[in-house]
C-alpha positions in Angstrom: -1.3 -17.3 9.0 0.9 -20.0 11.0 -1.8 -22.7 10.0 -0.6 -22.4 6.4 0.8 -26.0 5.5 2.7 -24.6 2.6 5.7 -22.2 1.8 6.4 -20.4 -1.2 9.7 -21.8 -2.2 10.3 -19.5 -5.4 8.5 -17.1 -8.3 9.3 -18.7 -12.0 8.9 -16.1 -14.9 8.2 -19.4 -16.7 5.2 -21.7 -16.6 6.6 -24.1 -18.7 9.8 -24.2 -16.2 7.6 -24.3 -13.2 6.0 -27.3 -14.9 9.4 -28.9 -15.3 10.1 -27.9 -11.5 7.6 -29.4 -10.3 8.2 -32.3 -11.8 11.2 -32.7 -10.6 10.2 -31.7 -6.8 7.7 -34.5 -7.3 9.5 -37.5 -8.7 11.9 -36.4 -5.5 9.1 -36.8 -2.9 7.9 -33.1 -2.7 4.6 -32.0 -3.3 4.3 -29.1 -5.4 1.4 -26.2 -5.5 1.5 -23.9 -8.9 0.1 -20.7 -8.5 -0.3 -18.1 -11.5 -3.1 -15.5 -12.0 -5.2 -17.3 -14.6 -5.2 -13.7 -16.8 -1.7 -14.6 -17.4 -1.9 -18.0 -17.5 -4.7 -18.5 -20.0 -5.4 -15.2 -22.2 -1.6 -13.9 -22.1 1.2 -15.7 -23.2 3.4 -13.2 -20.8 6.1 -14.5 -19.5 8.4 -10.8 -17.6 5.4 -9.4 -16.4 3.9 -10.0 -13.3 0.9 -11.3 -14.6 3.4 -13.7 -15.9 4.9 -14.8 -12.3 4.3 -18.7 -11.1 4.7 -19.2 -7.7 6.1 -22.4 -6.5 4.7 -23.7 -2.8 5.8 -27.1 -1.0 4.7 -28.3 2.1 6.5 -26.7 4.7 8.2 -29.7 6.6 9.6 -30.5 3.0 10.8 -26.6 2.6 14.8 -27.5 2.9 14.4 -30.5 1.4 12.9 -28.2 -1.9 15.7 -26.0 -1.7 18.5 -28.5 -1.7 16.6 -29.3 -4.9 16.1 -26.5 -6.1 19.3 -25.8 -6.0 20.6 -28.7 -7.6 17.7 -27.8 -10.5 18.8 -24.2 -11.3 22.4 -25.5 -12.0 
């Protein structure tokens, strides 16, 4: 598992929000990785249940980088 290359840098309830946050992640220099179980995603317009959940992943050198952003994001 330490050969990963990315790090999970939050879980969105939202996929239009993870959309927007990886957006922003990007135009900032950060890759970004979505993740969401494609029952959810595509049959389901859920957006409390897990099914629901978007994972966010960066690469990991960039992880504080994402987080300062993040941060600055969510506020």
């Amino acid at each position: 598992m330490d050969d990963m290359k990315y790090e999970m840098l939050t879980e969105l309830t939202s996929r239009l929000e993870a959309d927007l946050l990886e957006s922003y992640l990007e135009a900032n220099g950060v890759d970004v990785e979505l993740f969401q179980e494609s029952v959810g995603h595509n049959a389901f317009p859920v957006t409390n249940e897990s099914l629901g959940l978007v994972q966010v992943f960066v690469p990991k050198e960039k992880i504080k980088q994402a987080q300062k952003l993040l941060n600055s994001f969510q506020e």
